[in-house]
N, C-alpha and C positions, 0 to 999 in steps of 0.2 A: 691571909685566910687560914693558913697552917695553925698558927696561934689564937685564934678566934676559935678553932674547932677545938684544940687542944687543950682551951681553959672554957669548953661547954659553953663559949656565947654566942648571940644569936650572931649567924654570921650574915643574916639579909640588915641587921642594923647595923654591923660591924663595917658592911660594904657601904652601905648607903651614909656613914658619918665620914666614910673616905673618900665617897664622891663627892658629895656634897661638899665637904672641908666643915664639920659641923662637929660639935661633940657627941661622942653616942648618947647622952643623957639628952640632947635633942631631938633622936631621932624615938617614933615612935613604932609599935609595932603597925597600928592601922593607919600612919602618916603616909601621905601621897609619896615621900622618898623613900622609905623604905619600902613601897608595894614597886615603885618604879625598880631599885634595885633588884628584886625579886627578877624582872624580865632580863637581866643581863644569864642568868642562868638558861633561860627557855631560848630565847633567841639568836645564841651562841655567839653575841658580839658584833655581830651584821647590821653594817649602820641605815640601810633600807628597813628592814625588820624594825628595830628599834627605833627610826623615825616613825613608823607605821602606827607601832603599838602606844610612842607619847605623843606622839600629835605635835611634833618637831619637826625641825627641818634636818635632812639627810646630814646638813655641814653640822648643825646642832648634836645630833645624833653622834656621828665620829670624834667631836671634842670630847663627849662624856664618857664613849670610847676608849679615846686617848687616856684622859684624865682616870679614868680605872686601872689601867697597861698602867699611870706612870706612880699611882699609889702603890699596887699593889707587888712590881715588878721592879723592884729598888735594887 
């Protein structure tokens, strides 16, 4: 995320091409992944919260979780 902000790009698509495993040239700004990434900021990560808000299941929820922690946290 340091390097996303640091070269001025969108870092809601920067995140959402590293959750997703997608290229940023995929993701769009009004695309259902990047609005989803958008909630990892509000919801602080809480895998109840975030099943809530995509209409997931809680175990669903904490995978994307994970897979956020293990993009971003190398």
């Amino acid at each position: 995320m340091i390097a996303a902000f640091l070269n001025k790009e969108d870092i809601h698509v920067s995140t959402a091409a590293k959750i997703y495993k997608v290229h940023e040239n995929e993701v769009t700004r009004l695309c259902e992944q990047c609005q989803n990434s958008k909630l990892w900021y509000y919801l602080r990560y809480f895998s109840f919260g975030l099943s809530q808000r995509l209409y997931i299941s809680r175990t669903d929820a904490s995978l994307l979780i994970k897979e956020y922690f293990e993009s971003f946290l190398r």
